[in-house]
C-alpha positions in Angstrom: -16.0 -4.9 14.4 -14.0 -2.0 16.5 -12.5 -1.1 12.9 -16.2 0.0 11.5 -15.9 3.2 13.2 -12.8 3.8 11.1 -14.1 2.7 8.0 -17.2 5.1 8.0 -14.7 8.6 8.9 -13.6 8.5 5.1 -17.5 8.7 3.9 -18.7 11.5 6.8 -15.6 13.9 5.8 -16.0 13.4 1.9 -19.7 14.3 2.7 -18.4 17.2 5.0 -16.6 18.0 1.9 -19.4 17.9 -0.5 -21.4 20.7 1.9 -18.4 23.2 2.2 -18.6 22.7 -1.8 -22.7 23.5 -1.8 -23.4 20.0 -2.4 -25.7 17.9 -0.3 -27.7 14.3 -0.8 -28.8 12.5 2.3 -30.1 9.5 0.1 -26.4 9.6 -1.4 -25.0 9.8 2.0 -26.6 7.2 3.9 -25.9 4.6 0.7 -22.5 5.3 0.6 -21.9 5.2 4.4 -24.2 2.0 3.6 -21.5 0.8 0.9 -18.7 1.0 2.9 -19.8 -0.6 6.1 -20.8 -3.5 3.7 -17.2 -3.6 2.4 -15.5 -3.5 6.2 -18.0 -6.6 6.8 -16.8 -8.5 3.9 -12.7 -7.6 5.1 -13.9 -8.9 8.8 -15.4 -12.3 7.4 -12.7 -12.7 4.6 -9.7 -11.8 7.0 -11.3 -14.5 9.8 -11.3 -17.2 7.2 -8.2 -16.1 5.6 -6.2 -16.1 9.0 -7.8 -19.3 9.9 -6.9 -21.2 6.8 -3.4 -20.6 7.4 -3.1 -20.8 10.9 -2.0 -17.8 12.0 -4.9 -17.2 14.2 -3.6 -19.9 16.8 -3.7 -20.1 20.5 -1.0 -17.6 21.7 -3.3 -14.8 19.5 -4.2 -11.9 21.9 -6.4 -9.7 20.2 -10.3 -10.8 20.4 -11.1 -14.4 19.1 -12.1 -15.2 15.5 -14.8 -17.1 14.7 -13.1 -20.1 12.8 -10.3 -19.9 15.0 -13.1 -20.1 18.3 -15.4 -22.7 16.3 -18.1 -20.3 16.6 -18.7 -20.6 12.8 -17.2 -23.8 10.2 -15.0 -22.9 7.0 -18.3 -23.3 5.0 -20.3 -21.2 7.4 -17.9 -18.6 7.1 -17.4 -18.8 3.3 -21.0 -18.5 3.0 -21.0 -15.7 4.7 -18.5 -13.8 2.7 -20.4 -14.7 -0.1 -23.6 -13.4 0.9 -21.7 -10.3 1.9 -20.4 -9.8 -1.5 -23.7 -10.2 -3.1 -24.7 -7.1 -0.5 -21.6 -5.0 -1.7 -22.7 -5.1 -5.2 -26.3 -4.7 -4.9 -25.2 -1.4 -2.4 -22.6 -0.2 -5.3 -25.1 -0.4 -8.1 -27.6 1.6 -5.9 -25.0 4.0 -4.9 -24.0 4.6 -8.3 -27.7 5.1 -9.4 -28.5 7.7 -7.2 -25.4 9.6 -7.5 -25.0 9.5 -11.7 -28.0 7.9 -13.0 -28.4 6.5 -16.0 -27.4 9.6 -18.6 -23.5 9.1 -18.6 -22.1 5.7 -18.4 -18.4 6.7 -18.1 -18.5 7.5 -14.0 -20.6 4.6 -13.7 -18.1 2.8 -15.6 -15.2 3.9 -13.5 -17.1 3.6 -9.7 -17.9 0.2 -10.8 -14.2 -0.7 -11.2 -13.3 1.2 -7.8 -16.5 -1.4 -5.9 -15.3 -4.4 -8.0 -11.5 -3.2 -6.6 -12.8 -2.4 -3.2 -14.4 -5.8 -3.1 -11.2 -7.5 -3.8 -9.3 -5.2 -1.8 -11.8 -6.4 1.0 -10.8 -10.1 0.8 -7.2 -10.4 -0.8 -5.4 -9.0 2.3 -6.0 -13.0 3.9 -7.5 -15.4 1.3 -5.7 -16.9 -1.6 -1.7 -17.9 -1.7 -0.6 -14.3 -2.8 -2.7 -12.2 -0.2 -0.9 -9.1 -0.1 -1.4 -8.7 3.7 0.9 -11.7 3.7 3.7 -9.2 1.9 3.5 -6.0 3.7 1.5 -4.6 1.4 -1.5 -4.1 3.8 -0.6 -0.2 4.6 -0.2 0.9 1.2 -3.7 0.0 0.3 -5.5 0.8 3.7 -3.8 4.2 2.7 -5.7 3.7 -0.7 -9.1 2.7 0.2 -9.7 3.7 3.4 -8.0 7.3 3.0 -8.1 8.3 -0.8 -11.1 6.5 -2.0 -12.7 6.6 1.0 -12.9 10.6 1.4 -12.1 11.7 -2.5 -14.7 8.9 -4.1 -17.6 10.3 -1.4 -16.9 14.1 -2.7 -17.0 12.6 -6.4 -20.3 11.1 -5.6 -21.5 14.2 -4.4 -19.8 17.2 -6.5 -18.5 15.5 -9.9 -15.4 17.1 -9.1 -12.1 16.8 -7.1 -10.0 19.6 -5.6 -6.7 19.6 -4.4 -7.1 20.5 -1.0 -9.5 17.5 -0.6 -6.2 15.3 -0.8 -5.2 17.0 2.8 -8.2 15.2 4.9 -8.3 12.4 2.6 -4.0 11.8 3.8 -5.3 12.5 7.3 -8.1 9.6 7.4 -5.2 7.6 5.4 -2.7 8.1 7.7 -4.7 7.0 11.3 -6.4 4.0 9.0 -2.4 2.5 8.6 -2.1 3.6 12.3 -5.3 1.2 13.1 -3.3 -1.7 11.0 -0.1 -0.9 12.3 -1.4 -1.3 16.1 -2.9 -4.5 14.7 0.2 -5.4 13.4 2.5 -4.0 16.2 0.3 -6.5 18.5 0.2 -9.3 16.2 4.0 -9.2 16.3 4.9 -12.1 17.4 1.9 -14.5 16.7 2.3 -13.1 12.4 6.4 -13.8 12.7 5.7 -17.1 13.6 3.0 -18.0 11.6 5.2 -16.4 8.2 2.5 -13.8 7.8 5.0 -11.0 7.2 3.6 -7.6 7.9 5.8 -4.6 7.6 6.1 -4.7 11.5 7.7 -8.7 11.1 9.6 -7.3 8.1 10.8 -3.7 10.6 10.7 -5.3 13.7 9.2 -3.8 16.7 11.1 -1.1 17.9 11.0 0.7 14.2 7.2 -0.3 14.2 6.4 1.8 17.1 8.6 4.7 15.7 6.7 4.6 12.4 3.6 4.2 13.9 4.2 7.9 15.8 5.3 9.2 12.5 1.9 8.3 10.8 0.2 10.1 14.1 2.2 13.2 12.9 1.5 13.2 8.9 -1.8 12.7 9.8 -1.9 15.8 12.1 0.4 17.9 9.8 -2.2 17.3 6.8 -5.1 18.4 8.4 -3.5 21.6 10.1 -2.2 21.9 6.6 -5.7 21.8 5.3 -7.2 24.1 8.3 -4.4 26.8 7.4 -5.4 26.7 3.6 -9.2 26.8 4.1 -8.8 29.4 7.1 -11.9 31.4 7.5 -12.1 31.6 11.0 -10.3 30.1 14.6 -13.5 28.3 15.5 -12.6 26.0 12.6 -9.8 24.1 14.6 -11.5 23.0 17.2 -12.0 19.7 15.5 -8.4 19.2 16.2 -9.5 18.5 19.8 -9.9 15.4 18.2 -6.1 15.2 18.1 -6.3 15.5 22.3 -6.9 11.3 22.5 -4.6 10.9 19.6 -2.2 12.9 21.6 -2.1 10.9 24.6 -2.4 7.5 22.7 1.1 9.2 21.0 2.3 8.9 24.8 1.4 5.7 25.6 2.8 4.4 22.2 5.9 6.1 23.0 6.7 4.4 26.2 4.9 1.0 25.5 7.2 -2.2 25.5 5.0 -4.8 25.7 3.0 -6.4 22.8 0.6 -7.4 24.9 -0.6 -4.2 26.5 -1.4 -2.6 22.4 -4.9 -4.3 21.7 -6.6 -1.5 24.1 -4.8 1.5 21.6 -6.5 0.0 18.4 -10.2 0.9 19.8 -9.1 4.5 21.0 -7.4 5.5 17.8 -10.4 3.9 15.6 -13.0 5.7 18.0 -10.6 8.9 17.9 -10.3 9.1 14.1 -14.1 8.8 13.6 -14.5 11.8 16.5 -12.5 13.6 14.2 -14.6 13.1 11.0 -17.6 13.9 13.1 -16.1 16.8 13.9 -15.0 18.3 10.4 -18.6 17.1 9.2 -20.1 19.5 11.8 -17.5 22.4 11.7 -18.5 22.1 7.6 -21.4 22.7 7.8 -21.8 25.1 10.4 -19.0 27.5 10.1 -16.9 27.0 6.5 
């Protein structure tokens, strides 16, 4: 569960969002940030039993133990489980909707429905079933999607009604250190996913050019939100959430000069923890001083 620190950043800074814009709903808030944690539960139980199925969470694994793979929980426990979480996921989408959109206009309802039932699948088709599109190096592209772009743009729908462009700048930054979470996941997995034929983009790029595009989605993800802090400029107190960037900064360092696999598994906390400093951060510096 170090990833759920991650997972809530896109809901706090589409609510930061919704306040610069005039709009605020704790009740909308809280289910939301309620929503998504449910959905980052379901992708931790369906990416234990996914991984385990296949084998590729075997002995020489060295991030923390899985709970098929330990014998903590049985294939049926664990499928139960995701199944009881999926029940939660839709029960939280249908109240979310409710209390953002009612029951007057069916179209948004319509559409946020598709983006749960999508979110839901998202959640468990990175490990489970033969065409799981982690299995294909296709995990970054939709971290980027959900985590980043739904995550930040679908919150400030749920609040406002509307989308602005300039929303897209924090919504690439939370997109951009999510992929950086996978990637150190993936950069530490390396060897354990090339044997077991899971092929992430880091089996398909190789180390060396994994760590190199790692650093480059530390620096789109800093670019975007000075991009954004330049556009929205109103005063200089409104960068100091980029002191969020000073942990990111050295984890840059120590990314840099890492050669060893084995020493990554400590990175993925601090970047997780880091990116949801930085959502705190935007949340606070949006409602106080935009």
């Amino acid at each position: 569960m170090r990833t759920l620190p991650l997972s809530v950043s896109g809901v706090v800074i589409g609510t930061a969002l919704a306040n610069y814009y005039g709009t605020n709903n704790l009740l909308i808030f809280i289910s939301a940030l309620m929503t998504t944690i449910g959905f980052q539960v379901t992708s931790n139980f369906a990416n234990d039993y996914g991984d385990g199925l296949k084998g590729t969470d075997g002995t020489n694994r060295i991030g923390p133990k899985r709970a098929l793979q330990s014998g903590m929980l049985s294939k049926k426990e664990l499928k139960m489980g995701i199944v009881i979480s999926i029940l939660m996921d839709i029960l939280l989408v249908f109240v979310t909707i409710y209390l953002s959109f009612g029951l007057n206009n069916l179209f948004y309802p319509l559409v946020f429905l598709m983006l749960g039932g999508a979110s839901i699948w998202a959640a468990i088709k990175y490990t489970v079933g033969d065409r799981a599109y982690g299995y294909r190096g296709l995990g970054d592209i939709f971290v980027f999607v959900f985590f980043g772009l739904l995550g930040v743009l679908g919150t400030l729908f749920l609040f406002t009604k509307t989308l602005t462009f300039v929303a897209l700048l924090p919504a690439c930054t939370i997109g951009f250190l999510s992929v950086g979470v996978l990637n150190l996941n993936n950069l530490r997995d390396y060897r354990s996913d090339k044997e077991s034929g899971k092929n992430t983009l880091i089996v398909k790029m190789g180390f060396k050019w994994g760590r190199a595009y790692h650093l480059t989605l530390l620096i789109m993800a800093f670019a975007s939100i000075s991009v954004f802090s330049i556009l929205c400029f109103s005063g200089w107190y409104q960068f100091l959430y980029l002191i969020a960037f000073v942990p990111i900064a050295v984890h840059f360092r120590k990314i840099y000069l890492i050669q060893n696999a084995d020493l990554i598994d400590p990175e993925l906390k601090k970047l997780a923890i880091s990116t949801f400093f930085l959502a705190v951060l935007i949340y606070i510096s949006c409602n106080n001083f935009l």
